[in-house]
N, C-alpha and C positions, 0 to 999 in steps of 0.2 A: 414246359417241362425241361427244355435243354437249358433254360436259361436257370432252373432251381437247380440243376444236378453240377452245374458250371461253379454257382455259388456254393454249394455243399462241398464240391473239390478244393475250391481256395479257402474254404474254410477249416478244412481238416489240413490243410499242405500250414494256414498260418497259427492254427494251433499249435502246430511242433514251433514255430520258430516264436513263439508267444506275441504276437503283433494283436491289434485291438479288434473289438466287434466288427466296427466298422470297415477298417482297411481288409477284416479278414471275410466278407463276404457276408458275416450272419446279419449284418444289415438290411443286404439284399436279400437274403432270405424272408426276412419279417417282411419288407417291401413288397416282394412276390407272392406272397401267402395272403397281406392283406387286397393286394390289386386285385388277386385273384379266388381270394374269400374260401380254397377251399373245395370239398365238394359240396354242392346244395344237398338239400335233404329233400330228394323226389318224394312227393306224394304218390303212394300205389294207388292204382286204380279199382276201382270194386265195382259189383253190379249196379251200386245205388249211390257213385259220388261223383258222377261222368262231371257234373257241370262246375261243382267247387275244383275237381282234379284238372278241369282242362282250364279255368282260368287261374290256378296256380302253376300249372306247367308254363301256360304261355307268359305268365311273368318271370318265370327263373328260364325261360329261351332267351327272351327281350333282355334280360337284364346280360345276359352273356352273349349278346348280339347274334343270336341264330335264328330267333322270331323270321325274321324273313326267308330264312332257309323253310322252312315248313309252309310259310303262306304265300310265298312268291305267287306270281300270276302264270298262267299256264304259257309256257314257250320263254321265259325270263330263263337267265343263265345262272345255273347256283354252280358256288364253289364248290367243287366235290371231296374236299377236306373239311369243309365246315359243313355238307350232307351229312358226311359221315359220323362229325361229331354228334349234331343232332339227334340222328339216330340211334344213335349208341345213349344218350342220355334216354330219349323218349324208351327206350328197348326198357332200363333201369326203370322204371314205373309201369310196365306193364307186368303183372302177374303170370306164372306160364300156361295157367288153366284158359286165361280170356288169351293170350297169344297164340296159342296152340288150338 
């Protein structure tokens, strides 16, 4: 995120001075939007989709490197910035009737 908002800055400073795409940062921009694809589109969970939802969750975890965060083995050391992100996505696919 610090690295889009850095790009966004040098891109509006070299818009005033009319310099190119590229030297003015909106390259990096496309660059970071595509490495980073984005938000996914979380599947919600419902009473009756537990098994399609959790094998589509755990491929958009896997795919953003946090699969292991959630399956680690019990007493493995998790990063607790990348817990958190975890969480905070899995939280976005849960409903708040089944959370609650």
């Amino acid at each position: 995120m610090r690295r889009l908002l850095q790009a966004l800055r040098r891109s509006r400073s070299a818009a005033k001075g009319g310099e190119d795409a590229e030297s003015s940062g909106k390259g990096e921009i496309v660059r970071f939007v595509r490495e980073f694809g984005g938000a996914p589109n979380w599947p919600m969970l419902t009473k009756t989709n537990y098994t399609a939802w959790a094998i589509k969750v755990e491929a958009i975890l896997d795919a953003q490197g946090l699969w292991e965060v959630v399956s680690s083995s019990s007493g493995a050391e998790v990063d607790v910035r990348r817990g958190k992100t975890a969480r905070a996505h899995l939280l976005q696919a849960l409903p708040e009737d089944i959370l609650m």
